[in-house]
FIVEX-952164 format. One record per residue (C-alpha): residue number from 1; residue in three letters; x, y, z. Coordinates in nm, 3 decimals, always signed. Each point is the difference from the previous one (the first is absolute). Layout:
<rs>
(NUM,ALA,(X,Y,Z))
...
</rs>
This chain:
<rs>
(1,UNK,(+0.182,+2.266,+1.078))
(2,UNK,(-0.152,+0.367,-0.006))
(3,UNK,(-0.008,-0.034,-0.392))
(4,UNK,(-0.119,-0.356,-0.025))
(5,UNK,(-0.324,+0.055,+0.201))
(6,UNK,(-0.026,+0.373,-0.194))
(7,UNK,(-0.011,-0.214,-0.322))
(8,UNK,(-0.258,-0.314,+0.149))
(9,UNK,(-0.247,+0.251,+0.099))
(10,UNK,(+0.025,+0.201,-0.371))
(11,UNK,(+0.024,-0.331,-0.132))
(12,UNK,(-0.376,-0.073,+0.189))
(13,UNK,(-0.156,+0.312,-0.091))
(14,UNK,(+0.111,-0.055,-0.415))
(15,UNK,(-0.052,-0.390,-0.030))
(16,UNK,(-0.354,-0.018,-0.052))
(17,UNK,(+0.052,+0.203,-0.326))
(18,UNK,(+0.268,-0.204,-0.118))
(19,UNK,(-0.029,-0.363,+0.155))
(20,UNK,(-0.321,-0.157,-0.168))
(21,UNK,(+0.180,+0.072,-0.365))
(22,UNK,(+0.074,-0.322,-0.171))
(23,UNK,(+0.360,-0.129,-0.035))
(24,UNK,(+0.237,+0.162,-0.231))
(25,UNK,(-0.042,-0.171,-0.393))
(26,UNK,(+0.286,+0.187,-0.174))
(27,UNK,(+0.107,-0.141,-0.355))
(28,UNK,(+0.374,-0.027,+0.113))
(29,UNK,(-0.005,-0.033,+0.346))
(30,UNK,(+0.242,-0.299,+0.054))
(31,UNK,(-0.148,-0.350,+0.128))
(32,UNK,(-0.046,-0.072,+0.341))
(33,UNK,(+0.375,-0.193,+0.085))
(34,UNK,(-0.149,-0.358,-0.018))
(35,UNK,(+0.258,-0.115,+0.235))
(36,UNK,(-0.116,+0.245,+0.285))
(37,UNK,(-0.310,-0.179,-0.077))
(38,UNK,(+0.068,-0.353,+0.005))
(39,UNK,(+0.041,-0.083,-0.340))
(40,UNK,(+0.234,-0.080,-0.245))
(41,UNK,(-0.171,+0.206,-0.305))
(42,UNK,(-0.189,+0.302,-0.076))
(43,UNK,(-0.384,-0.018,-0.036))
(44,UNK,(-0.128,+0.076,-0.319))
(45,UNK,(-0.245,+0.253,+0.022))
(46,UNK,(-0.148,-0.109,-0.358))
(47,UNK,(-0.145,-0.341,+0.136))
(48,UNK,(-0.179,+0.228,+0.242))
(49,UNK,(-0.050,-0.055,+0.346))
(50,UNK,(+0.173,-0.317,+0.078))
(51,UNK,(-0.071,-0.283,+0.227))
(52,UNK,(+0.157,+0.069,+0.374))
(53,UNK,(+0.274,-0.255,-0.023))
(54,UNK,(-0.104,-0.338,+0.163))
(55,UNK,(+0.149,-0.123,+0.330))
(56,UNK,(+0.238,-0.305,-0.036))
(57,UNK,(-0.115,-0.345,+0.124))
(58,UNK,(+0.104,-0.053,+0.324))
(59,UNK,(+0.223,-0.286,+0.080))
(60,UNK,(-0.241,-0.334,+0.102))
(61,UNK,(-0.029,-0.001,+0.386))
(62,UNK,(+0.115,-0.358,+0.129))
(63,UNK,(-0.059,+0.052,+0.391))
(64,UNK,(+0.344,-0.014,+0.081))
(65,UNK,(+0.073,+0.273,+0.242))
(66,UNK,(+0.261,+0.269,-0.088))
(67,UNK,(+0.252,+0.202,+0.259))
(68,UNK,(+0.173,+0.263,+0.026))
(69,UNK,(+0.354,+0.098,+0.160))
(70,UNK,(-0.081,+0.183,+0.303))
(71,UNK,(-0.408,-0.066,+0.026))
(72,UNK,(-0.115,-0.277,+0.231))
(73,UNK,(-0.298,-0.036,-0.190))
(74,UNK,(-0.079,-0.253,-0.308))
(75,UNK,(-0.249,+0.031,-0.304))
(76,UNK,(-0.135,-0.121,-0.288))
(77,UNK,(+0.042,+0.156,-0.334))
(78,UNK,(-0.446,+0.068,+0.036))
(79,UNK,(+0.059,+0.131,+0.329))
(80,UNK,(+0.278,+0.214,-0.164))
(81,UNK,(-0.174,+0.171,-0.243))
(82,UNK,(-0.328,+0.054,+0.159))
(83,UNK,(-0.145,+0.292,-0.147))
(84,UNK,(-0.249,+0.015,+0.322))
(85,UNK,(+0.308,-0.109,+0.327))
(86,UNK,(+0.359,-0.041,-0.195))
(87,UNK,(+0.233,-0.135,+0.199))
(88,UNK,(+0.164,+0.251,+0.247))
(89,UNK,(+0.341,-0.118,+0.028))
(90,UNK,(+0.154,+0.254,+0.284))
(91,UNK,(-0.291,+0.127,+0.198))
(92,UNK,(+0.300,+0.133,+0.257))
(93,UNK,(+0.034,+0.220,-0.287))
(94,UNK,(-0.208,+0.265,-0.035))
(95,UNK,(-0.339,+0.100,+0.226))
(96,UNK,(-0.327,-0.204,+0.045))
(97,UNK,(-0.201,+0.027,-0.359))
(98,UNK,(-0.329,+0.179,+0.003))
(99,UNK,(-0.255,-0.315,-0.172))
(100,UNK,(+0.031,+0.204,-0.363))
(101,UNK,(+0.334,-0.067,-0.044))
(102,UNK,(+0.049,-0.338,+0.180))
(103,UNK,(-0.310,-0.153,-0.155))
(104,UNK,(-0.126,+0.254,-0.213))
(105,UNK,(-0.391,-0.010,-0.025))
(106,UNK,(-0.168,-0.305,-0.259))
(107,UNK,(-0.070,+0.053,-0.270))
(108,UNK,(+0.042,+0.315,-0.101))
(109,UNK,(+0.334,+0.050,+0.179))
(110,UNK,(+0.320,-0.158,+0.014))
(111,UNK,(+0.247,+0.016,+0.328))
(112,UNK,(+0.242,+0.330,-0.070))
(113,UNK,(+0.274,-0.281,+0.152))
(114,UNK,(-0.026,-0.184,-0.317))
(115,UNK,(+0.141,+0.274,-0.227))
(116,UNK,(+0.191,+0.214,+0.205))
(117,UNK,(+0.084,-0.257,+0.276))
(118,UNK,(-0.033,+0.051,+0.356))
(119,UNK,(+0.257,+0.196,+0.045))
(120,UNK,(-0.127,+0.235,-0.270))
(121,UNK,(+0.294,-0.030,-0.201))
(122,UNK,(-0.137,-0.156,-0.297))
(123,UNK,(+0.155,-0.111,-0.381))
(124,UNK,(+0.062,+0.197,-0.305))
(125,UNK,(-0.312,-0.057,-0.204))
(126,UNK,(-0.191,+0.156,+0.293))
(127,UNK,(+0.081,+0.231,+0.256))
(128,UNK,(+0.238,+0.040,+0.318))
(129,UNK,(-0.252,+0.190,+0.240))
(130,UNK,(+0.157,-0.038,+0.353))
(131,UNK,(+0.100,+0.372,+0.111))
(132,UNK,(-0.242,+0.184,-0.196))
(133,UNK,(-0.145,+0.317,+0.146))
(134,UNK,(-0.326,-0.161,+0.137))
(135,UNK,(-0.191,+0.311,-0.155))
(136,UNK,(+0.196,-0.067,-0.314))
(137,UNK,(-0.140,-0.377,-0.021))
(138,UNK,(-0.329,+0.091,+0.098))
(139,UNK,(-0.015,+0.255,-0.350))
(140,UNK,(+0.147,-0.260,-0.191))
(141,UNK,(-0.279,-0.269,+0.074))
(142,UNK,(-0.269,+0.322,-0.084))
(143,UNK,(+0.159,+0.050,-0.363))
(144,UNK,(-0.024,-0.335,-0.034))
(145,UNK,(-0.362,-0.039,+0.040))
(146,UNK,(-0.076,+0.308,-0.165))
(147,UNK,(+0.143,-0.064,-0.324))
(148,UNK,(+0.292,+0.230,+0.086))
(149,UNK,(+0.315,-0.267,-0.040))
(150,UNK,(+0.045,-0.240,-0.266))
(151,UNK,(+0.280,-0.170,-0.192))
(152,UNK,(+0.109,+0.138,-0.298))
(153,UNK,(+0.044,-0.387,-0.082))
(154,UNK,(-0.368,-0.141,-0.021))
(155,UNK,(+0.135,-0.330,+0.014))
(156,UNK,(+0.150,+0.049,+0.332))
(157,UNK,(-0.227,-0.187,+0.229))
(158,UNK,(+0.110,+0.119,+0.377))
(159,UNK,(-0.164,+0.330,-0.125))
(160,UNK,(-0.313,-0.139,-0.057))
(161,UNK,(+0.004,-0.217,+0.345))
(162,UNK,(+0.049,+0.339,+0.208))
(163,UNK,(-0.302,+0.197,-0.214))
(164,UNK,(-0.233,-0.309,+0.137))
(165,UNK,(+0.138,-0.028,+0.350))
(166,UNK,(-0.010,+0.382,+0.067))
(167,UNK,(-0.382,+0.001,-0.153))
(168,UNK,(-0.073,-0.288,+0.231))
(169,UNK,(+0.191,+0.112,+0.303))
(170,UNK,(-0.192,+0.173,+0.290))
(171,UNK,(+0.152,+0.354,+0.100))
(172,UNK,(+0.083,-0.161,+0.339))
(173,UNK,(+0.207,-0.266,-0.185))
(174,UNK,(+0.153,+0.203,-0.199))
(175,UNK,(+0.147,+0.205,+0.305))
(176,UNK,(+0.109,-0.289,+0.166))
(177,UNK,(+0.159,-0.099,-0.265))
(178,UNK,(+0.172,+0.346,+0.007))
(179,UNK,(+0.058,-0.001,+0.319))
(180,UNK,(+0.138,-0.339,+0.007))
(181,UNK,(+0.282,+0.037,-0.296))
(182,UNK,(+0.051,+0.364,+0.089))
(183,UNK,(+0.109,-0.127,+0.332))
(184,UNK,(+0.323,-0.219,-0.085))
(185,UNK,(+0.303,+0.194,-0.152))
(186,UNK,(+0.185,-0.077,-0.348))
(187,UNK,(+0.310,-0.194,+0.095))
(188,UNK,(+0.283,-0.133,-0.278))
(189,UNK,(-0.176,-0.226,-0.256))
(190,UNK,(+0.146,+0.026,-0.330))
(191,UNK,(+0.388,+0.037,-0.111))
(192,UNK,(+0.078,+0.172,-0.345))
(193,UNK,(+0.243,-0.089,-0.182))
(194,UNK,(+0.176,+0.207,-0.319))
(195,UNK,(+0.025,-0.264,-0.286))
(196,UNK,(+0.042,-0.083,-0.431))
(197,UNK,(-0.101,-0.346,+0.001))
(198,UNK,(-0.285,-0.160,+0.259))
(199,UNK,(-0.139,-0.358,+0.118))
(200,UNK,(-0.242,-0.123,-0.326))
(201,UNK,(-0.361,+0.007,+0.173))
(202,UNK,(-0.351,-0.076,-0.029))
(203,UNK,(-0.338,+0.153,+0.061))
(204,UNK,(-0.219,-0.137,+0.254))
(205,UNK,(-0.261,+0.193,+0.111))
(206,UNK,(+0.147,+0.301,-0.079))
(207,UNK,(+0.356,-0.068,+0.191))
(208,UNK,(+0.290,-0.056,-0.176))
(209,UNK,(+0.134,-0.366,+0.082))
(210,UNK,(+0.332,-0.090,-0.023))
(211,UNK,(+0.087,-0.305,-0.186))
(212,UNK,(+0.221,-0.257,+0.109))
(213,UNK,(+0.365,-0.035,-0.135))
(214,UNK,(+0.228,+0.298,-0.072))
(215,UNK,(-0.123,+0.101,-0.276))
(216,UNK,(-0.036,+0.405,-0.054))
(217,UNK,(-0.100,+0.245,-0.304))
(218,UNK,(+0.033,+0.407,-0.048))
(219,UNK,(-0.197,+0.180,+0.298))
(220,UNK,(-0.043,+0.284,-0.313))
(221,UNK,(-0.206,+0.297,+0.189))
(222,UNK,(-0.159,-0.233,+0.235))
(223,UNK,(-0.088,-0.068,+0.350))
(224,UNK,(+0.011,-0.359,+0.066))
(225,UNK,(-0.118,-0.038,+0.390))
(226,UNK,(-0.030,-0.389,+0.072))
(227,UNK,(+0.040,-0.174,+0.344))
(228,UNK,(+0.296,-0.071,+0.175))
(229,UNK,(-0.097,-0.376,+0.036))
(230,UNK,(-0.317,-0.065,-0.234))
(231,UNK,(-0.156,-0.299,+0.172))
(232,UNK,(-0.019,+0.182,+0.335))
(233,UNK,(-0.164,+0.294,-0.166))
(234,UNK,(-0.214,-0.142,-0.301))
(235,UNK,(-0.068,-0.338,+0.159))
(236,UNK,(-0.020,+0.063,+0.418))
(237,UNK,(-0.032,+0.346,-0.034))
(238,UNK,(+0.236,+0.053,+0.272))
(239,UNK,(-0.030,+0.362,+0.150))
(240,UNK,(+0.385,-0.001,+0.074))
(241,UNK,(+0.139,-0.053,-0.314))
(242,UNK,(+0.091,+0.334,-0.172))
(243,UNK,(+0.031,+0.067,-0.343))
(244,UNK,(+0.303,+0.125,-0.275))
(245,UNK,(-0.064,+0.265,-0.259))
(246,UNK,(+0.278,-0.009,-0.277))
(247,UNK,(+0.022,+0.360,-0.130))
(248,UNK,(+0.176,+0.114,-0.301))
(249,UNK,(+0.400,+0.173,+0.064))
(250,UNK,(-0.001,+0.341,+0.051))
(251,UNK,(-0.393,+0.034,+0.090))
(252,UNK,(+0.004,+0.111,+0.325))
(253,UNK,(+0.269,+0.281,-0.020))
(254,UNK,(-0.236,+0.109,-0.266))
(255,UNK,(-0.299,-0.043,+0.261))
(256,UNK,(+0.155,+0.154,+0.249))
(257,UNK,(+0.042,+0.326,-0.228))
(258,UNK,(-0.367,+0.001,-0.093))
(259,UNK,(-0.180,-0.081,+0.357))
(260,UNK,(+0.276,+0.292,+0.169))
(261,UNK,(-0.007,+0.299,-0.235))
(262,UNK,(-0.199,-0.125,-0.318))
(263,UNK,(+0.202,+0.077,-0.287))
(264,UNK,(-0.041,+0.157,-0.389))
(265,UNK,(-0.377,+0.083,+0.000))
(266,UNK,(-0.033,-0.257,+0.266))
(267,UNK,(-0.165,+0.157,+0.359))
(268,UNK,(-0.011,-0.328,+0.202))
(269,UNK,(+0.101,+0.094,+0.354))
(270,UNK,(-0.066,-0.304,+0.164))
(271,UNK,(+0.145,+0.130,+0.350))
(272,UNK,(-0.216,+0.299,+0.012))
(273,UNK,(-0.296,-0.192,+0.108))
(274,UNK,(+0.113,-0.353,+0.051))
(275,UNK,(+0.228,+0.129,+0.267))
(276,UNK,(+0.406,+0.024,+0.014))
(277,UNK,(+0.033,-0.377,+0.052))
(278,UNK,(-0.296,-0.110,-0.244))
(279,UNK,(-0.164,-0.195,+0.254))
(280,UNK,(-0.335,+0.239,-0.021))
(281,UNK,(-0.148,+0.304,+0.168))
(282,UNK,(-0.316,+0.051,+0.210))
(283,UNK,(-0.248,-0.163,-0.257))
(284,UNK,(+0.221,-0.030,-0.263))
(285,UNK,(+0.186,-0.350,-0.079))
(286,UNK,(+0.326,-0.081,+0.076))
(287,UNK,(+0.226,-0.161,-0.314))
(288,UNK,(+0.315,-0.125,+0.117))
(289,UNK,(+0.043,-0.362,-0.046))
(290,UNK,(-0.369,-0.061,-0.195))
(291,UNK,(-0.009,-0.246,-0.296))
(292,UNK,(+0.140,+0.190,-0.274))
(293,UNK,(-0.290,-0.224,-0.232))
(294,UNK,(-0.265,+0.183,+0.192))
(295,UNK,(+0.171,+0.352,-0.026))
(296,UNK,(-0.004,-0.027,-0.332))
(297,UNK,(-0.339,-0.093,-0.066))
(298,UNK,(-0.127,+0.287,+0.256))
(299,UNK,(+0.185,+0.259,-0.193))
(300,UNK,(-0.098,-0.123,-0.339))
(301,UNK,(-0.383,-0.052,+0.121))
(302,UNK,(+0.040,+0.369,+0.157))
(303,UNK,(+0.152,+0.185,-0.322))
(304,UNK,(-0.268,-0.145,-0.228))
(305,UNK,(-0.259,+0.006,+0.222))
(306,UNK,(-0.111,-0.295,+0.076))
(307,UNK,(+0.016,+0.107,+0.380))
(308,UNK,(-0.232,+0.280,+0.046))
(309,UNK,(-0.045,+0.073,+0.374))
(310,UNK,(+0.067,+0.309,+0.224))
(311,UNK,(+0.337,-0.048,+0.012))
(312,UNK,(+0.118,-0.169,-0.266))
(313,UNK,(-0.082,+0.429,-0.143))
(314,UNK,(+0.322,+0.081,+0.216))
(315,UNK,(+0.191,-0.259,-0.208))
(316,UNK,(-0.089,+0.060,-0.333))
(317,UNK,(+0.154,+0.324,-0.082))
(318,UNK,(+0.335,-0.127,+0.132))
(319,UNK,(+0.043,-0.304,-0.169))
(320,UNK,(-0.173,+0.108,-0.327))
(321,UNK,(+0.344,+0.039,-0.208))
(322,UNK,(+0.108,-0.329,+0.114))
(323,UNK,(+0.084,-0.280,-0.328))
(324,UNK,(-0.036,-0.361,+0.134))
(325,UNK,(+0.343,-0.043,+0.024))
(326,UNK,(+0.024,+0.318,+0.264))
(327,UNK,(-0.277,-0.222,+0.209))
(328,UNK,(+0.213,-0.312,-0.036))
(329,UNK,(+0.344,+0.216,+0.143))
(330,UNK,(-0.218,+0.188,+0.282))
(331,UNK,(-0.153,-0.371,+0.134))
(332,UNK,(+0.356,-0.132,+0.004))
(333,UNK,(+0.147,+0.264,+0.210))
(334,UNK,(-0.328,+0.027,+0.281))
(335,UNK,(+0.011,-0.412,-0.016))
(336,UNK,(+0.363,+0.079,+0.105))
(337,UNK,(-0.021,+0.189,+0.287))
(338,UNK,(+0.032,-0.120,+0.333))
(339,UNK,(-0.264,-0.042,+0.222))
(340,UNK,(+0.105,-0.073,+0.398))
(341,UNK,(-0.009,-0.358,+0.050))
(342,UNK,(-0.244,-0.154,+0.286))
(343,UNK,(+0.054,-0.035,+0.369))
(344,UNK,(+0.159,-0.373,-0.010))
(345,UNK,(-0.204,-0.090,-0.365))
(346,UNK,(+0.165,-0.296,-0.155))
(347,UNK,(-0.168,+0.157,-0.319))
(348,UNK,(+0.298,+0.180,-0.094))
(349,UNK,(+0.188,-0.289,-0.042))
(350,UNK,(-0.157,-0.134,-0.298))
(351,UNK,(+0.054,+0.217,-0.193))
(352,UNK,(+0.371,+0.069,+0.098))
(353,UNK,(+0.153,-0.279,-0.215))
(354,UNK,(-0.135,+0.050,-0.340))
(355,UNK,(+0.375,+0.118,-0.130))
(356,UNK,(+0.170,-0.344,+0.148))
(357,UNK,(-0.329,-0.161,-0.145))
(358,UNK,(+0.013,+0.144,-0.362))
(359,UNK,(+0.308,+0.154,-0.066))
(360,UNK,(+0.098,-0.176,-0.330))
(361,UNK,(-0.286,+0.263,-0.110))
(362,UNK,(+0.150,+0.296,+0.092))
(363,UNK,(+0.375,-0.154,-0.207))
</rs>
C-alpha cells in the first residue's frame, strides 16, 4: 500500500508534463482489438475519422407491459429504456439513487442507471462501476471532461456520451454519483469459460448477441462476452442477468503468469498495487471479476495513450511491452477471479448456469 500511494503522489507531481501529449500514432502499433470494442472489424484509418457507429433501432413499443422473475413491478418497453427514469427493476437492491443517476438531468444528461444499471454493474460495451474507489470515479469523470480519456476506437460511441455528461455534470453530481456507485461492492457477475469454438453472435450496440440455434464458429484470439439470456439483458435490461465471456484455452494460465510476476521483458505486477486479491487498494481499482471487454480496452487505451490522466502515468510504464494478445490473456484471468458473492443476492445465480446452458460450446 506504502508503494502504491509513493507512486500516486510521483505520479501527481510528473503528469502535467506528460498527460496533455496527444495519443501514441506509431506506424506499427497493432489495431485497437475491434472485439474489445464492439465490433466485428478493424477501422481503417485511411477513410479517416469514421462515423461513431449508429445505435440499432429499437424494437416498436406496443404498450404491452413486460415482467420480470422476481420484480413485482411491470413496464413498457418506453418506460424501459428511458434515457431520463429507466425502469428500476429491484429497488430492494441497491441504495436510494441520488436524481443524476435515477433520472439523470434533461437534456444534457442521461440517468447513470441507464448504462451501468442501478446496481452499477453495467454491460460490456460500457463500464461495470459499482465498487470503485469513490476518489477513483470522481478522477475518471475529470479526464473525461478534460480531454484526458478517449477511445482508441473513434467509432465507439459510450466514449463520446461520458465526454458530454462529465462536461455537463455539476461537481456536486458528479460526487454523488461517486459516492453513490462507490458505495455498493462488486459481487459475481460474469463466468469465464476456456473454449475453441463459441455461440455465432451479433453486434448490437456494441454487445455481442447471441444468435439463436446452436450454431458456433472459431473463438480465434477473441473475447466474446454476450448475455446469459439476451432478451433480459438487450431487451428488459434486467440488472440480474449476468453475462458469459468465452476466452480462448490456455489464456488465463498465461494471464495469471503476466498479472503475478510479469514475464520475458514483461513488468506487469498487477498485485503490487491492485492488492493480493485484485479487488483494489485505497484509491486504486479493484479487478477481480470485471468484464474482461472493458479490461482490454483500458489497457489498450492506456499503452497508446489514449488515457492521459494522473494515474493512468502509474500504468503506462508497466504495461508498455504488452502485444494485444498479452491484454486479451491478462483480462481473462482478472475476469476470472472470484469476487465474494452478496449477503443473500440472487445475482449470483444467473450467472451460475452458463456451462449447463452452453456446453455443446465448450465440446
Amino acid at each position: 500500500m506504502r508503494n502504491c500511494i509513493w507512486a500516486l503522489i510521483l505520479a501527481m507531481l510528473v503528469a502535467p508534463a506528460t498527460m496533455a501529449k496527444p495519443p501514441q500514432q506509431e506506424e506499427k502499433a497493432a489495431p485497437p482489438p475491434p472485439w474489445a470494442y464492439g465490433f466485428d472489424s478493424v477501422a481503417d484509418p485511411a477513410a479517416g475519422a469514421p462515423t461513431p457507429a449508429p445505435a440499432a433501432v429499437p424494437p416498436r413499443d406496443d404498450g404491452t407491459l413486460k415482467r420480470l422473475p422476481g420484480s413485482t413491478f411491470s413496464f413498457t418497453l418506453t418506460q424501459i429504456r428511458d434515457g431520463y427514469g429507466p425502469a428500476d427493476w429491484y429497488p430492494g437492491d441497491h441504495p436510494q439513487m441520488p436524481e443524476i443517476v435515477a433520472r439523470g438531468k434533461k437534456p444534457e444528461v442521461r440517468a447513470c442507471s441507464l448504462c451501468h444499471y442501478p446496481n452499477g454493474k453495467g454491460r460490456p460495451e460500457n463500464a461495470g462501476i459499482a465498487g470503485l474507489p469513490y476518489d477513483y470515479i470522481l478522477q475518471e469523470m475529470a479526464e473525461f471532461k478534460n480531454g484526458e480519456r478517449v477511445s482508441a476506437d473513434p467509432r465507439k460511441p459510450n466514449t463520446h456520451f461520458m465526454v458530454d455528461f462529465a462536461k455537463a455534470m455539476t461537481e456536486d453530481e458528479a460526487k454523488a454519483a461517486a459516492r453513490y456507485f462507490a458505495s455498493m461492492n462488486w459481487t459475481p457477475w460474469i463466468k469465464v469459460i476456456e473454449t475453441e469454438t463459441v455461440p455465432k453472435t451479433r453486434i448490437q450496440n456494441g454487445m455481442f448477441l447471441r444468435l439463436e440455434g446452436d450454431a458456433t464458429e472459431p473463438i480465434g484470439q477473441r473475447i466474446i462476452e454476450t448475455p446469459v439470456n439476451v432478451e433480459a439483458t438487450e431487451l428488459l435490461r434486467d440488472a440480474r442477468s449476468g453475462f458469459i465471456a468465452y476466452v480462448p484455452v490456455g489464456s488465463i494460465k498465461k494471464g495469471e503468469a503476466l498479472a503475478m510476476k510479469g514475464g520475458a521483458g514483461k513488468t506487469t505486477q498487477c498485485t503490487i498495487c491492485h492488492a493480493a486479491d485484485l479487488q483494489g487498494l485505497g484509491p486504486v481499482p479493484g479487478l477481480a471479476g470485471r468484464s474482461p471487454s472493458f479490461l482490454v480496452r483500458q489497457l489498450y487505451d492506456i499503452q497508446h495513450g489514449y488515457r492521459s490522466g494522473i494515474w493512468t502515468s502509474l500504468m503506462k510504464p508497466v504495461i508498455a511491452n504488452l502485444t494485444t494478445d498479452d491484454m486479451l490473456a491478462i483480462a481473462a484471468y482478472l475476469a476470472s477471479r472470484s469476487v465474494p458473492p452478496a449477503a443473500g443476492s440472487t445475482a449470483e445465480n444467473s450467472v451460475a448456469g452458463p456451462e449447463a446452458t452452453f456446453s455443446s460450446a465448450n465440446k
